[in-house]
C-alpha angles and dihedrals in degrees: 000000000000118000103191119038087201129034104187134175122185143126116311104224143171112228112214107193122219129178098208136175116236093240091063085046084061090045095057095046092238122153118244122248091346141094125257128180111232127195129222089268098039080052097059092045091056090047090058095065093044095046104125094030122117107246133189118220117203134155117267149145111158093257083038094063098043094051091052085048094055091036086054094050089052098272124130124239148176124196122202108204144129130251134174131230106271147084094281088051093049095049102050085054103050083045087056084045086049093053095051091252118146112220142190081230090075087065110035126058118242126271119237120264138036126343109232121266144184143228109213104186107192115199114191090262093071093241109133124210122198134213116181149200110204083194094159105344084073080074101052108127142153090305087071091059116094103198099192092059090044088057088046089052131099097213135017106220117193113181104222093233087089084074092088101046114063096210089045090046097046090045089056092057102048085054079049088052084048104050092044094060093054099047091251105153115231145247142198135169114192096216114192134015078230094071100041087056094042101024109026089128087058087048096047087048083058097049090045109171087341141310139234089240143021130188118195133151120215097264096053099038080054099057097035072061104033092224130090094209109116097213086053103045090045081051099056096039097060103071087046095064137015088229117019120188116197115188122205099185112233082008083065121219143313127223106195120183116166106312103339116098125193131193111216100195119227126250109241118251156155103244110209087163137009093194106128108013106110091052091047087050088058108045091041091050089051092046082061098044082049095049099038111268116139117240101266082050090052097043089046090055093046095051078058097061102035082052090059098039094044090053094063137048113260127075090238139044126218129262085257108053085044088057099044086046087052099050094050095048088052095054089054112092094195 
């Protein structure tokens, strides 16, 4: 029996909200919807311009966010990540332990340094734009795994962001090797259209010879196949995955498996802010595939949840706005 239903590893960050103009986003030299490393100085530099404005501060990390997301709707999760010793660090594990996340970080001792942490930049068309400071989390390797959980586990989750960092990424796909020789299915989101032009090798070592399950939005599946023709990217995702979603934002979700295709249509809303969506899609899709829903259930669900969390500011929603999310969404036939 299995005692987690997702097993993830990815990057421990700090999210530092900030509601920006476009104007100010030029003028910090920040690109826009996408993910870009930063170092301390460059750090420093991007503080200044933002210096005066209100910021939120959560807990976050792209595999971060989806296992709070599955462990708020009643699933159980572990999360394999680095801190450092000090406050940020504290803080983001007692946030997992919040959450009702287990973590390697209950059982090691914090590295020296500074905890990871991210830059969300949010411009009034909802887009985000990231700029991030890997800190220690630039240092997670294969001492963070924690096989015997991985073989108790339902699904293997890697956040495609390890694909910039050697000692991350070989740490993701030693969890992978892991996973494979107990029968644990895999995951894999592809994060970030940053990492597929600098870090596709890293991507391709995480999908191996295929995987269980594959996120990607439409930006990023079209880059990953250099064409912007729907029929042609669907075609070149399948044989990567067993079950591909493929999420389009206001045009819902895809769930693509072999040949059958099926449109997953979107919940209306108002976005404020998309932080965060793509990591509550895939963790609410893998709490349905965990608790018996079929994929176009689970996606359904999921386009719930990434609706919500996409028409406030935040890149999360509480335990009781996932629950109430999840009852009313059991009581609907359709």
């Amino acid at each position: 029996m299995s005692h987690y239903h997702l097993y993830a590893i990815g990057n421990a960050l700090v999210d530092t909200e900030y509601e920006v103009s476009d104007a100010l986003l030029g003028a910090m030299g920040v690109s826009k919807r996408h993910m870009t490393l930063i170092d301390t100085p460059q750090r420093a530099q991007l503080l200044t311009h933002v210096q005066g404005l209100h910021a939120r501060r959560t807990g976050g990390g792209s595999a971060g966010n989806t296992v709070v997301a599955l462990a708020q709707l009643g699933g159980k999760a572990f999360y394999s990540c680095r801190v450092a010793d000090d406050e940020l660090g504290q803080f983001y594990t007692q946030d997992l332990l919040a959450n009702g996340v287990a973590t390697n970080l209950s059982h090691t001792r914090p590295s020296a340094g500074q905890t990871g942490s991210c830059m969300v930049l949010v411009t009034p068309d909802a887009e985000r734009s990231m700029c991030t400071f890997l800190g220690a989390t630039s240092q997670l390797d294969s001492s963070a795994l924690h096989p015997q959980d991985i073989a108790k586990s339902r699904i293997y989750y890697m956040e495609g962001y390890l694909a910039a960092s050697p000692t991350g990424l070989q740490a993701a796909v030693e969890g992978r090797r892991i996973a494979l020789e107990h029968r644990v299915a895999t995951a894999l989101t592809l994060s970030d259209v940053s990492m597929i032009n600098f870090c596709k090798a890293g991507l391709e070592a995480m999908i191996g010879d295929g995987l269980d399950y594959l996120f990607a939005n439409e930006e990023e599946a079209q880059t990953w196949c250099g064409s912007t023709d729907l029929d042609t990217v669907l075609a070149q995702l399948a044989p990567l995955a067993q079950t591909v979603c493929l999420t389009r934002g206001p045009q819902g979700c895809i769930v693509l498996q072999g040949d059958q295709r099926t449109e997953v249509p979107a919940v209306p809303t108002q976005a404020v802010d998309t932080n965060g969506a793509g990591d509550m899609f895939a963790g609410t899709f893998l709490f349905g595939i965990t608790h018996g829903l079929t994929p176009a259930r689970s996606a359904a669900l999921a386009n719930r949840t990434a609706a919500a969390v996409v028409s406030q500011h935040g890149n999360r929603l509480t335990v009781s706005q996932m629950q109430a999310l999840y009852t009313r969404f059991q009581q609907d036939p359709s």
